[in-house]
C-alpha positions as CSV (number, residue, x, y, z in Angstrom):
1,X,-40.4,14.7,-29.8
2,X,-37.9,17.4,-28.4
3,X,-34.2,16.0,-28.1
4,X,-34.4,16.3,-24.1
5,X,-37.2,13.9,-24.1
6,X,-35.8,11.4,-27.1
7,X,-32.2,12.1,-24.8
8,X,-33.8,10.8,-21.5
9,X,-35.8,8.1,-23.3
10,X,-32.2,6.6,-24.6
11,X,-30.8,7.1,-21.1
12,X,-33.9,4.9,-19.5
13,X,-33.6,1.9,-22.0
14,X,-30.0,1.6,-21.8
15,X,-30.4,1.6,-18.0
16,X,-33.4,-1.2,-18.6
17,X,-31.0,-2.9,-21.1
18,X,-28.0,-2.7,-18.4
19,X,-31.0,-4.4,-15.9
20,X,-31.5,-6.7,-17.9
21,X,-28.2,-8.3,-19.2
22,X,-27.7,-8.9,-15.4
23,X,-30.8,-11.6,-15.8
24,X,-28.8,-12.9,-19.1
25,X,-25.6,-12.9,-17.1
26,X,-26.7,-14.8,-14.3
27,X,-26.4,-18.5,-13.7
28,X,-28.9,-19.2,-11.9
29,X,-31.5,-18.1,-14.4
30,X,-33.1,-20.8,-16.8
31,X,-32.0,-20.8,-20.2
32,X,-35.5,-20.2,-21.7
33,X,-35.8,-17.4,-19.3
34,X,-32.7,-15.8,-20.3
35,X,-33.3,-16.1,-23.9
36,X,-36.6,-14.4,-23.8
37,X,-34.6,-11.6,-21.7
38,X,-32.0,-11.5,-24.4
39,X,-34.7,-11.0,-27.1
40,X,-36.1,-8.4,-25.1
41,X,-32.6,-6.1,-25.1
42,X,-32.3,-7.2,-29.0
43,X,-36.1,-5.7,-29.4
44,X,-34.8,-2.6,-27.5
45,X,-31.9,-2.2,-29.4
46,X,-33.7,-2.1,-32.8
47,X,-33.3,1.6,-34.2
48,X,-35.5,0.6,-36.8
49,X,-38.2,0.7,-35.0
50,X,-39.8,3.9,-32.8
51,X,-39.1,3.8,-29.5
52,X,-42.7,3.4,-28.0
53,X,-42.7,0.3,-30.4
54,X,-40.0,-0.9,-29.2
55,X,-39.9,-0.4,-25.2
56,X,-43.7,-1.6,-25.9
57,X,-42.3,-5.1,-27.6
58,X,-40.3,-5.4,-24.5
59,X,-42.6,-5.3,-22.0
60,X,-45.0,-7.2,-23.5
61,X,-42.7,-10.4,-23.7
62,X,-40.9,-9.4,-20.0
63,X,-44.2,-9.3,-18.7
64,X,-45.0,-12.3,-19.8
65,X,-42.0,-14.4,-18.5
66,X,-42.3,-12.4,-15.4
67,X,-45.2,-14.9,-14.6
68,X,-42.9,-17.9,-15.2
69,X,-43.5,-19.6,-12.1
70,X,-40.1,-21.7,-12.7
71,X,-37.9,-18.2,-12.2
72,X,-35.6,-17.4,-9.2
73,X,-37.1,-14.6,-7.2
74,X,-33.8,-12.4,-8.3
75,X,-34.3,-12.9,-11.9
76,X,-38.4,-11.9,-11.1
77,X,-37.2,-8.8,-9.1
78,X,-34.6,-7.6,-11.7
79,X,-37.2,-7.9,-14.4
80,X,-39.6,-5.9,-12.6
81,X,-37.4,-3.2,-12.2
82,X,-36.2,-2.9,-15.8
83,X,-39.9,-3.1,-16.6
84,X,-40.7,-0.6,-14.2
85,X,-37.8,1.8,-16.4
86,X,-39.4,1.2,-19.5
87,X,-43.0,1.7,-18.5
88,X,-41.5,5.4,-17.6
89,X,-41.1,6.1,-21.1
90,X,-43.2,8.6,-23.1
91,X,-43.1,9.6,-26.5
């Protein structure tokens, strides 16, 4: 992967991680919501892992508890965007 690519791919999960923490920040978001969200930015932030692996981890538990039919429509709308970020990425 060319360090452009692997650059921009850092860039777009940190701004899905930023996305995110406001969901984990927010008090009006159901603790087993935001715990699933917090896994998700602790999957993202695993260097051990390649970065398809890990944005793919991601999205499959945020897409997941997107469905929640308990969450606030913020929390729903704030997911979808970081999801939307991270589906961006290409190896």
């Amino acid at each position: 992967m060319s360090s452009k690519r692997q650059k921009e791919n850092e860039e777009k999960i940190a701004k899905a991680i930023s996305t995110l923490q406001t969901v984990v920040d927010s008090t009006i978001t159901p603790r087993n919501i935001r715990k699933v969200v917090k896994d998700a930015i602790l999957m993202l932030n695993d260097t051990k892992l390649s970065i398809g692996v890990r944005v793919a981890n991601a999205i499959s538990v945020l897409d997941e508890i997107s469905q929640d039919p308990n969450m606030p429509s913020f929390s729903r709308v704030t997911i979808w965007s970081a999801l939307s970020t991270l589906e961006s990425i290409r190896e």
